[in-house]
Structure formats: structure tokens, C-alpha cells
N, CA and C atoms as a LAMMPS dump frame, in Angstrom:
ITEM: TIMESTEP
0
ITEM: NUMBER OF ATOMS
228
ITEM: BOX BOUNDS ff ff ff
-5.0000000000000000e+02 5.0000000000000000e+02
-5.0000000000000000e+02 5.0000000000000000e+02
-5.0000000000000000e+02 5.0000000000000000e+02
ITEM: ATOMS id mol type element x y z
1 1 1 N 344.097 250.491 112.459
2 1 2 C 344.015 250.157 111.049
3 1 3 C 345.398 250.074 110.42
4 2 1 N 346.142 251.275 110.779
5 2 2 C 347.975 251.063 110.299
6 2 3 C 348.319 249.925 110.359
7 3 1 N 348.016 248.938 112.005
8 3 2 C 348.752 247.577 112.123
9 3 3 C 348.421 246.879 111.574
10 4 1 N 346.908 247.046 111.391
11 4 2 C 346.533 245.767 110.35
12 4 3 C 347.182 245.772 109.114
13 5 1 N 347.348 246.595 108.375
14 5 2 C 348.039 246.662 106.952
15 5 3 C 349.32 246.576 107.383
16 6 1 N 350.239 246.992 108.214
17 6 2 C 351.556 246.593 108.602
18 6 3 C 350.962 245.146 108.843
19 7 1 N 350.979 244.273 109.275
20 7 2 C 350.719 242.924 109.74
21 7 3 C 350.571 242.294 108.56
22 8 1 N 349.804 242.957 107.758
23 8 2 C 349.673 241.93 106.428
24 8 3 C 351.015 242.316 105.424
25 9 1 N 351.389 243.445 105.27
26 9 2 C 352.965 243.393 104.506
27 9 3 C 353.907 242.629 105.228
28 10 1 N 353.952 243.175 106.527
29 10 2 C 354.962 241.988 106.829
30 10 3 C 355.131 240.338 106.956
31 11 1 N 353.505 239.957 106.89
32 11 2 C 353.387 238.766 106.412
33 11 3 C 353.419 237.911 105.042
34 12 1 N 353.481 238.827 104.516
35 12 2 C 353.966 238.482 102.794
36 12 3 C 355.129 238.871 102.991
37 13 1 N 355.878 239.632 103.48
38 13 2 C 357.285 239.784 103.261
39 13 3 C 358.126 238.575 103.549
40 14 1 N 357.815 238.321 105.173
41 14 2 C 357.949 237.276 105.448
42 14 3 C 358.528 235.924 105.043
43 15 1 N 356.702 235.462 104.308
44 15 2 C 357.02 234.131 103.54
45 15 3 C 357.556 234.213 102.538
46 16 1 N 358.105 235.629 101.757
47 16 2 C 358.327 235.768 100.47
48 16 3 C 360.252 236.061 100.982
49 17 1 N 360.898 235.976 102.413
50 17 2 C 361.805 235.995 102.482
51 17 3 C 362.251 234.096 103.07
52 18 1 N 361.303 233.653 103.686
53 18 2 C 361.302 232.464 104.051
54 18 3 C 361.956 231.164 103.169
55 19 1 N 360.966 231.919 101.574
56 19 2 C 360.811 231.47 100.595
57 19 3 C 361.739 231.283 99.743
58 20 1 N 362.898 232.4 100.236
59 20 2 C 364.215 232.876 99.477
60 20 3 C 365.106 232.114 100.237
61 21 1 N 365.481 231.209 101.557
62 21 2 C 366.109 230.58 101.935
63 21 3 C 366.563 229.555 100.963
64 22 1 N 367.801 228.934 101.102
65 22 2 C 368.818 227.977 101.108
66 22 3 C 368.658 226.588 102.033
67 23 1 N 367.396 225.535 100.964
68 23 2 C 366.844 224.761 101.585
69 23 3 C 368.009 223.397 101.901
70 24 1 N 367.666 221.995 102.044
71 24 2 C 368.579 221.039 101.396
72 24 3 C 369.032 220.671 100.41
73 25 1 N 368.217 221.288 99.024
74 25 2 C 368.44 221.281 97.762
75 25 3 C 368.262 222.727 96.943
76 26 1 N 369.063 223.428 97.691
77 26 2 C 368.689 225.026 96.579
78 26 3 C 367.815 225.72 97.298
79 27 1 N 367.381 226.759 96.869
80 27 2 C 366.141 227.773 97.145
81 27 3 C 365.971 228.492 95.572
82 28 1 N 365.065 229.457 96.512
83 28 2 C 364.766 230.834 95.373
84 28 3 C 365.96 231.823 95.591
85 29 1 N 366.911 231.627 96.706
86 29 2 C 368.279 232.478 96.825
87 29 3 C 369.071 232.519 95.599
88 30 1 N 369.301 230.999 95.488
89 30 2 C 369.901 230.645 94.118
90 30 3 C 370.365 231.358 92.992
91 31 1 N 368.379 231.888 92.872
92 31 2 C 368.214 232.621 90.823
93 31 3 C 369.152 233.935 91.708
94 32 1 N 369.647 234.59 92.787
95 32 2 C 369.643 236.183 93.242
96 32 3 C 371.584 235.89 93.661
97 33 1 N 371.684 234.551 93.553
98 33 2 C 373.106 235.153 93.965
99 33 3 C 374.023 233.788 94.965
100 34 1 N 373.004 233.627 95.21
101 34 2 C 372.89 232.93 97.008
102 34 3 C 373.446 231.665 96.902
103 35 1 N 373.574 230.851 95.695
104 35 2 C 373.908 229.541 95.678
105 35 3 C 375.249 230.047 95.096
106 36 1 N 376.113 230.424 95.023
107 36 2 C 377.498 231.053 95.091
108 36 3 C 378.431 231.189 96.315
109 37 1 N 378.797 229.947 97.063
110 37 2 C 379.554 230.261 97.926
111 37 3 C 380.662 229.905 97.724
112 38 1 N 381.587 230.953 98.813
113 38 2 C 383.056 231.019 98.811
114 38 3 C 383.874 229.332 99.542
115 39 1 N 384.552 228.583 98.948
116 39 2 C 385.335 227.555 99.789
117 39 3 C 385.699 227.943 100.803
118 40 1 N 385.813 229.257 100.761
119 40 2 C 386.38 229.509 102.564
120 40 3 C 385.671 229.827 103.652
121 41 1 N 384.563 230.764 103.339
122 41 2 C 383.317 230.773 104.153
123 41 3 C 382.509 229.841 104.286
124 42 1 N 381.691 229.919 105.277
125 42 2 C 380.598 228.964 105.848
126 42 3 C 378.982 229.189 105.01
127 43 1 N 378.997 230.521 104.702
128 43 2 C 377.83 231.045 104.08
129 43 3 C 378.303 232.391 102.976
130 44 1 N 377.353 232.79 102.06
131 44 2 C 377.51 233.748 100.869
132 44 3 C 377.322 235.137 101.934
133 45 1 N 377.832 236.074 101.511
134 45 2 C 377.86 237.215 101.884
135 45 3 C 375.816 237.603 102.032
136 46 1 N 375.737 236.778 100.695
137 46 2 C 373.836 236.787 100.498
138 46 3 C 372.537 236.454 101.006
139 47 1 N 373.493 235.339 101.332
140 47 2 C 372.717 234.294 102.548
141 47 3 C 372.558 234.924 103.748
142 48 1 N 373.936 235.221 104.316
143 48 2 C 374.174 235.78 106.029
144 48 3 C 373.269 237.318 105.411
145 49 1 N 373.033 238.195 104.69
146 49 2 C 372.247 239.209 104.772
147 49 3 C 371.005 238.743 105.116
148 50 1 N 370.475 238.244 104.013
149 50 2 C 369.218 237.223 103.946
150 50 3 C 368.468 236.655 105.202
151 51 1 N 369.218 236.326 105.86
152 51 2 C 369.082 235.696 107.684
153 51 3 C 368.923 237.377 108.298
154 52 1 N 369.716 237.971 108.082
155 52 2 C 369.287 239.483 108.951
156 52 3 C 368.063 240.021 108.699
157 53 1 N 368.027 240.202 107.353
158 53 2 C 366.705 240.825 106.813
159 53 3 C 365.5 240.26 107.429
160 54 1 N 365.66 238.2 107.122
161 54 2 C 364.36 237.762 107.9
162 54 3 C 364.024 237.889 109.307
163 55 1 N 365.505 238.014 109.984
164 55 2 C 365.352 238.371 111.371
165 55 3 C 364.415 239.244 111.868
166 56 1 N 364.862 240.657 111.19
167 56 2 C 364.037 241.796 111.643
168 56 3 C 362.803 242.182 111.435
169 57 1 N 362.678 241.629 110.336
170 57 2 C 361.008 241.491 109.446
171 57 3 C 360.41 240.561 110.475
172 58 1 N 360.757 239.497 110.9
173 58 2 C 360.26 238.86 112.184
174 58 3 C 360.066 239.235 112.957
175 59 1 N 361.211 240.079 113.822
176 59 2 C 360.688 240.978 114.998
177 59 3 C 359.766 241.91 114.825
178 60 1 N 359.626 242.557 113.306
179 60 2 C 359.013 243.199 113.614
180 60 3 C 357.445 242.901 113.797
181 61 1 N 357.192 241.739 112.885
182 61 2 C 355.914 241.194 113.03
183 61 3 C 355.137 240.637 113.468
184 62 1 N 356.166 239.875 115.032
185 62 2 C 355.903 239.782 116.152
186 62 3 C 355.639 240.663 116.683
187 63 1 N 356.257 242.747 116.512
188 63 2 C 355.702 243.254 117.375
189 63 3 C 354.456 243.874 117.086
190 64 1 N 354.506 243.603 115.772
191 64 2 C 352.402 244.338 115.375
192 64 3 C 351.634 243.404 115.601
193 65 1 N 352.208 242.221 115.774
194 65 2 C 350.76 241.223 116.5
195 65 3 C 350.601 242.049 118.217
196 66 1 N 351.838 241.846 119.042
197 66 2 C 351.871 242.648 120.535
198 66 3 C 350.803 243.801 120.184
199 67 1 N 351.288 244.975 119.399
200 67 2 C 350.303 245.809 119.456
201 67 3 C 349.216 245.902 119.14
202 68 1 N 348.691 245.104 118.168
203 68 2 C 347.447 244.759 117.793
204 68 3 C 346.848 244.188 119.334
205 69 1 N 347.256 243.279 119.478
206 69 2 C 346.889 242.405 120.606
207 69 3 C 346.175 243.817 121.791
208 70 1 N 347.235 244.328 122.193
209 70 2 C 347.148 245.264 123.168
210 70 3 C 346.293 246.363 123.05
211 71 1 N 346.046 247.019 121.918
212 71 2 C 344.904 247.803 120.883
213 71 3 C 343.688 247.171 121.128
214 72 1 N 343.62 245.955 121.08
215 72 2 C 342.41 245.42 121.028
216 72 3 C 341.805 244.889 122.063
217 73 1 N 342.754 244.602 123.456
218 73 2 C 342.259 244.593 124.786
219 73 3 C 341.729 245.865 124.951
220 74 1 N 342.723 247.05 124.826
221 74 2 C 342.156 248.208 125.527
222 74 3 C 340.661 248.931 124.778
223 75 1 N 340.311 248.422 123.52
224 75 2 C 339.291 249.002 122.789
225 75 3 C 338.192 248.168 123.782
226 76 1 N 337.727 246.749 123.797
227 76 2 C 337.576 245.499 124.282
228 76 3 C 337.375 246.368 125.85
């Protein structure tokens, strides 16, 4: 039951970080900071966080599907 409710926060987190990307024309990064970059860098200090954050929120929600998955063979 934990994973299931982990699975569903991290799936709103998710699209709600997805959502915050730096599309071809702007994002929702923008209103937070994100459309502020330096001439000398490649990306905002905001952005390159932004990419970490979604990273891990990814892994992690790849790994409560694994355990779900695996929970539910062995119940099964």
C-alpha cells in the first residue's frame, strides 16, 4: 500500500517537474528563475538543479514500479 501512494506522489511530482522544464519557447521555469541565464554558461544554475531533481524523482519512480511489480508477483 506505501508503494502505491509513493507511485502516485512521485507521479505528480514528476509531471509537475517535467512541466517546469525549459521548452523551445520558455517553460514554467521561467515564472521561478530559470529563464535567467548567464552569457557565459550553457545553462542557469536553476535549470542544471532542475535536471537533477527530475533525475532522481525518476529513478526513483522507476524503482516503485520494480517493487510494486515484484510485490505483486510474489503475492500472485
Amino acid at each position: 500500500m506505501g508503494f502505491s501512494i509513493a507511485l502516485i506522489v512521485f507521479s505528480l511530482l514528476l509531471m509537475l517537474l517535467v512541466l517546469m522544464h525549459k521548452g523551445k519557447g520558455g517553460g514554467l521555469s521561467d515564472m521561478f528563475g530559470g529563464g535567467m541565464q548567464s552569457s557565459v554558461g550553457g545553462s542557469s544554475v536553476a535549470e542544471r538543479n532542475l535536471d537533477r531533481i527530475t533525475i532522481v524523482v525518476g529513478l526513483l519512480w522507476i524503482a516503485c514500479i520494480v517493487v510494486l511489480a515484484l510485490l505483486m508477483k510474489l503475492d500472485g
